[in-house]
C-alpha positions in Angstrom: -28.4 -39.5 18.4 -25.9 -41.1 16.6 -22.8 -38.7 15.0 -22.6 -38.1 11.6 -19.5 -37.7 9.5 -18.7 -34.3 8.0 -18.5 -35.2 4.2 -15.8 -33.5 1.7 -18.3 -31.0 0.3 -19.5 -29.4 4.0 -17.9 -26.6 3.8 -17.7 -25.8 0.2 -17.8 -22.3 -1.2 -16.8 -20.9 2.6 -13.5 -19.2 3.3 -11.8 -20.0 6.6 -9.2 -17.0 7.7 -5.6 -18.3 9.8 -3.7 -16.2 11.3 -0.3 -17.6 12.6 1.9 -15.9 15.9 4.9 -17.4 15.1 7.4 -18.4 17.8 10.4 -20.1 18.1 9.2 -23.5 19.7 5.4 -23.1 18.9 2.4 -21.0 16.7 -0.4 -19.7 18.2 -2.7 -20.1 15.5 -6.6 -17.8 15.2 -9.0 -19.6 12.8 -11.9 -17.4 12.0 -14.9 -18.1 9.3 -16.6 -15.8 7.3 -19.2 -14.8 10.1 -17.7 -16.6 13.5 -14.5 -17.3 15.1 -13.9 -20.9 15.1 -11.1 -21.3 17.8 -7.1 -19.6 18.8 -5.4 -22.6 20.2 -1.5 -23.4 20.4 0.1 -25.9 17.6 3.9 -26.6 16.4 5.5 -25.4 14.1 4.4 -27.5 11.5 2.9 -26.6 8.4 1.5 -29.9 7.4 -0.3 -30.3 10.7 -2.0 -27.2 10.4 -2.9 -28.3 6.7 -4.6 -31.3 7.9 -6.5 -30.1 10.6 -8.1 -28.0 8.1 -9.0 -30.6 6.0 -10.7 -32.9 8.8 -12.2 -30.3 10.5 -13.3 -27.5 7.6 -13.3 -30.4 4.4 -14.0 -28.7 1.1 -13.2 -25.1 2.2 -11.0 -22.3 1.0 -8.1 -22.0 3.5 -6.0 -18.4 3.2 -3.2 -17.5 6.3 -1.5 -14.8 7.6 1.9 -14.2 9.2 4.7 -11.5 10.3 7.8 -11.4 8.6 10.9 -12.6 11.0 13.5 -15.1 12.1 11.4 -18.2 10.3 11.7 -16.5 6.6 9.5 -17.8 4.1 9.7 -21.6 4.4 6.4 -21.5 5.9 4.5 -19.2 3.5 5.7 -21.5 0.5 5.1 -25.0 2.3 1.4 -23.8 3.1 1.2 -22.9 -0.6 2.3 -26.5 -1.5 -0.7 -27.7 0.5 -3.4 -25.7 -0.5 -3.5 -22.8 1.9 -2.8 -19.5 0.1 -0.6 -17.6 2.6 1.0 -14.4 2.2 3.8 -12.6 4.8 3.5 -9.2 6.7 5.7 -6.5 7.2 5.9 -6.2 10.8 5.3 -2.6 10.8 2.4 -2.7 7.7 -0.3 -4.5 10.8 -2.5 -1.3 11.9 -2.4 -1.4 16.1 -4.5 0.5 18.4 -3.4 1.7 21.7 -5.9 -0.9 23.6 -3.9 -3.7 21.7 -0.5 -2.0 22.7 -1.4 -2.1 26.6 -2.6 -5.6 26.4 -0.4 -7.1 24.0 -0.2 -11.0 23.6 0.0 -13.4 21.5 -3.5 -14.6 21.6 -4.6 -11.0 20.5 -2.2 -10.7 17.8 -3.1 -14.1 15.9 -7.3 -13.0 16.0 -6.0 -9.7 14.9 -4.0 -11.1 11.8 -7.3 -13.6 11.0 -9.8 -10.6 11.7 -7.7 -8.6 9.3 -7.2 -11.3 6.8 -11.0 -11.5 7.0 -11.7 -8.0 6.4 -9.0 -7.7 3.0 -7.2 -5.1 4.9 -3.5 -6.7 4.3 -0.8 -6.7 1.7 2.0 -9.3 1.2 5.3 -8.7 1.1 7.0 -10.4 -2.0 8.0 -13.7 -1.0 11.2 -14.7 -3.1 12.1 -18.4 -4.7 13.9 -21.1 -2.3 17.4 -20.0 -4.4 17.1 -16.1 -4.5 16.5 -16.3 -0.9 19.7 -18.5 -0.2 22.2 -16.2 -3.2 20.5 -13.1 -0.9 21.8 -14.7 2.5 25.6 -15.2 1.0 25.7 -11.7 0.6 24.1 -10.5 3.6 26.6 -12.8 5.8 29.3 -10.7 4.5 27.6 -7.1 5.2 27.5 -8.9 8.7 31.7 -9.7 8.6 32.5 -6.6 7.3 31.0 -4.8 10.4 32.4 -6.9 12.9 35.6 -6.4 11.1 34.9 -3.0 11.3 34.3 -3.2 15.1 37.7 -5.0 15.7 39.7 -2.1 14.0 37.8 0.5 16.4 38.4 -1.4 19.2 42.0 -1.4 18.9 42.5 2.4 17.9 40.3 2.9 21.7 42.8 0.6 23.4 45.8 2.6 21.3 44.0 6.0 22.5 42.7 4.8 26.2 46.4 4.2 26.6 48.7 7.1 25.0 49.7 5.8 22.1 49.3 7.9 18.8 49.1 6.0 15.1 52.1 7.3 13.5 51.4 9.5 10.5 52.9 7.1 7.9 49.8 5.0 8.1 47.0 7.1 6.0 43.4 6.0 6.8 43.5 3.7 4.1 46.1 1.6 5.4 44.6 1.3 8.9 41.1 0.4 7.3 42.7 -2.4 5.4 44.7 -3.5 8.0 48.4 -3.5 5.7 51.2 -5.5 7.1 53.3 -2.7 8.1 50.6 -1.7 10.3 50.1 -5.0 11.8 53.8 -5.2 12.6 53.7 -1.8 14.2 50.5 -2.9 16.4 51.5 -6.0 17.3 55.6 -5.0 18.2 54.8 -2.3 20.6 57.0 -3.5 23.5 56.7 -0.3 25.8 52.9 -1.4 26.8 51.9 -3.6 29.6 51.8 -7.4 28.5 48.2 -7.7 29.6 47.3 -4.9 26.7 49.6 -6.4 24.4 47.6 -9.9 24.8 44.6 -7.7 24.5 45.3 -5.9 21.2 47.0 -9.5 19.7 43.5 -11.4 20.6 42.4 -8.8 18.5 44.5 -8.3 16.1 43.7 -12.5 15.7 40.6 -12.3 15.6 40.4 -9.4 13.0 42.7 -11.3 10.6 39.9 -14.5 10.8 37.3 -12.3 9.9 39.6 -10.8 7.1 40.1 -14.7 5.6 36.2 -15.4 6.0 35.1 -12.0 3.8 38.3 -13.4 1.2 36.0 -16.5 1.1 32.7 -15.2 1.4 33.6 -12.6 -1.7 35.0 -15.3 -3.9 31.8 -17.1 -3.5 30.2 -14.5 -4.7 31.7 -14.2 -7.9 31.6 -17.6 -8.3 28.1 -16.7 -7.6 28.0 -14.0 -10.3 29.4 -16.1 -12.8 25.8 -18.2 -12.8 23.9 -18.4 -15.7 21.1 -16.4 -13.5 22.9 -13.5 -12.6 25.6 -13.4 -15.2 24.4 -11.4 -17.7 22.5 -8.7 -15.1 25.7 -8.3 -13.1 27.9 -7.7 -16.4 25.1 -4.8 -16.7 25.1 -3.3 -13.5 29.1 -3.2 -13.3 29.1 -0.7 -16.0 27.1 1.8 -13.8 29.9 4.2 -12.2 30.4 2.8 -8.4 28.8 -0.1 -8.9 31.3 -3.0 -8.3 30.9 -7.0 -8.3 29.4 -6.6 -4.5 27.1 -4.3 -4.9 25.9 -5.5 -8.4 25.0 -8.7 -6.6 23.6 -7.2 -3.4 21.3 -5.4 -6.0 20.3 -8.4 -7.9 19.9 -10.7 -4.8 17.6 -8.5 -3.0 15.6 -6.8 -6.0 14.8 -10.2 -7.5 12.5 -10.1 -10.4 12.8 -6.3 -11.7 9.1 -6.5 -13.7 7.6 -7.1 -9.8 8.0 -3.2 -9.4 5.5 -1.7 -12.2 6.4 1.9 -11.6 10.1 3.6 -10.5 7.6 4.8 -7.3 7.1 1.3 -6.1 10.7 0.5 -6.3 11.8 3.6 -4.5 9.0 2.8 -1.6 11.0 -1.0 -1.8 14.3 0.6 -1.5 13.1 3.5 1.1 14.2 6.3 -1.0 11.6 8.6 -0.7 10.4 11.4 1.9 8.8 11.3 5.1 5.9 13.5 4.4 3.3 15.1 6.8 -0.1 16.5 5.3 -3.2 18.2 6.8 -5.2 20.8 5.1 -3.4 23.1 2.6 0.0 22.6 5.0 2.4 19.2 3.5 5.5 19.0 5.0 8.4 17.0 3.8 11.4 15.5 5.9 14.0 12.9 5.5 13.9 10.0 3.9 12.2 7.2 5.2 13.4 4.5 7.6 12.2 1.8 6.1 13.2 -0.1 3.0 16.5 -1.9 2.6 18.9 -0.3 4.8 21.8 -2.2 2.9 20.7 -1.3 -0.7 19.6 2.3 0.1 23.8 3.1 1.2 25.1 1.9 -1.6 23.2 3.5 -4.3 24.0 6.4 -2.0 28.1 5.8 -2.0 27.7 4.9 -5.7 26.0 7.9 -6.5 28.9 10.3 -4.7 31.0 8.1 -7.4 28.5 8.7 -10.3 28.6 12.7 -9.8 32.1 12.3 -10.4 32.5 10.5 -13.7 29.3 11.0 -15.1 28.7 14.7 -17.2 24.7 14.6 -17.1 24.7 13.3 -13.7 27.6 16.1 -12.0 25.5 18.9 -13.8 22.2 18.0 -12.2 24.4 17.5 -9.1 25.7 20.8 -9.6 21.8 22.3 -10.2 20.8 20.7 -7.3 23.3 21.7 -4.8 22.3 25.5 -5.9 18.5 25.1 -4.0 19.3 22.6 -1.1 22.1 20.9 0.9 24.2 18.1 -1.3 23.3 15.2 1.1 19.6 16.1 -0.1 20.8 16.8 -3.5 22.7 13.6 -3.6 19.6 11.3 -2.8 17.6 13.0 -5.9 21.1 10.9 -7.6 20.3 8.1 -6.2 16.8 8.0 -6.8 17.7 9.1 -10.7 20.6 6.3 -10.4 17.8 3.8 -9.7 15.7 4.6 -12.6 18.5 3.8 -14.6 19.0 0.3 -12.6 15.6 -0.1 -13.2 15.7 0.5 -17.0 18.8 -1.3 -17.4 17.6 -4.5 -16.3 14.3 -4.1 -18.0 15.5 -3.8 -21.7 18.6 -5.7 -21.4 20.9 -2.3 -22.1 24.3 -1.2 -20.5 24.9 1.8 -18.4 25.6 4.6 -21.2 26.7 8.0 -19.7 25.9 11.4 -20.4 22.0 10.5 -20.4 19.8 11.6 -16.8 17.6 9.1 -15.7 
């Protein structure tokens, strides 16, 4: 019998489910239908492959896929937009796994799982931000990253200084040491009475610290530059008004939030940010325990350190400081700041207003 073509109406009306296992060289990609699984087979990593194997072998159908948030970011998800296939991300830790899966983990099983899932409407995207916000959001994470391995050099050579006898002299407070002054560096650097090999040592360094002091010079200016833009200019003249809230973490703020109207209630943005309890429930017995570990790491400390900074200059925030402090510890009392702090963020940037003390949020 001779073959017939598939036309460009076959599969009209149907819905065909992808889910994506993303690796570094390859995906391993789980096609399912709306009442059969079509095939899991191995494919690069190339979005407009996939797209046209969908259209030759599924012509006239409804393409959705699925895939976990990690080291690929979100050129995918928007590329498979481009071409027709309505993808969304996952959080990592959002995908439901039962201990049968957790034995027998591979990457076969997790791609069906993601299609199955995507099948069944039992997933929620993460937001997946422009091509520009997600570039602006990298500049400032790149210097989070240098200011910790700055941070790393300076510990490393108190341990040396320590590990070998010799004490920081008093004259150089904790600020000095953590900026590295020029006395110190002079101090560290001429201390003749140690072995040469642990003078070498603490000079590589000492070197080495003073690159990574240059590159966050650099990376900062950029990101005034940055905050100079016609998209963030306005926003981060706003945010800097907040007590503790400088240039840095304005733009932190502004990079990773994105659109503000994405959040429609100050719950959703605290969930975002990972300000809000752990909490335990069964029966008439809900427990409640320390914040949460996920969110944005990054954003949640420095609404924190700005808040400590807040209590301090602000009356209305200092007095429900105060009130707070009276009923549990202040590192608990100083998160309820925070989370207060945010709503004010969060109405700031909403109705275009400045940061106006004396007023609880």
């Amino acid at each position: 019998m001779p073959r017939t073509k598939v036309n460009q109406k076959s599969f009209e009306g149907q819905c065909f489910y992808i889910g994506i296992d993303d690796h570094l060289r390859n995906w391993l990609v789980s096609i399912f239908g709306e009442l059969y699984e079509h095939k899991t087979m191995s494919r690069d990593r190339n979005p407009d492959q996939l797209a046209d194997y969908m259209n030759a072998s599924f012509p006239g159908g409804t393409y959705k896929a699925v895939y976990e948030a990690g080291f690929s970011g979100f050129g995918t998800c928007r590329r498979l937009n481009e071409l027709g296939i309505e993808c969304m991300v996952l959080n990592a830790a959002d995908v439901p796994t039962s201990q049968k899966e957790r034995l027998q983990k591979n990457d076969s099983v997790d791609a069906r799982k993601l299609a199955r899932m995507l099948r069944g409407g039992e997933l929620e995207g993460i937001h997946v931000p422009d091509t520009i916000l997600e570039a602006d959001r990298t500049l400032c994470r790149v210097r989070d990253t240098l200011v910790k391995d700055m941070t790393r050099n300076k510990s490393r050579v108190k341990s040396i200084l320590m590990q070998f006898g010799v004490e920081i002299p008093a004259r150089f407070s904790a600020v000095q040491t953590r900026s590295w002054s020029k006395v110190y560096m002079e101090w560290v650097l001429g201390l003749e009475e140690l072995h040469p090999s642990i003078r070498q040592t603490i000079a590589a360094l000492v070197e080495s610290g003073m690159a990574l002091k240059k590159n966050i010079l650099n990376i900062t200016r950029q990101i005034r530059e940055l905050a100079e833009s016609d998209r963030y200019r306005d926003n981060c003249d706003r945010l800097i008004t907040i007590p503790g809230v400088g240039l840095v973490t304005a733009m932190n703020l502004l990079t990773q939030l994105g659109d503000i109207e994405r959040f429609k209630t100050l719950d959703e943005l605290c969930h975002y940010i990972g300000i809000v309890p752990n909490t335990r429930s069964s029966g008439e017995k809900t427990a409640t325990g320390k914040i949460t570990r996920r969110g944005r790491k990054k954003i949640k400390i420095l609404l924190i350190e700005a808040s400590w900074v807040a209590v301090r200059k602000d009356p209305a925030l200092m007095a429900k400081f105060n009130e707070l402090s009276k009923r549990m510890n202040k590192n608990k009392a100083i998160i309820r700041i925070a989370k207060s702090l945010l709503n004010r963020i969060r109405h700031m940037l909403r109705h275009k207003t400045e940061y106006v003390t004396g007023v609880t949020g």
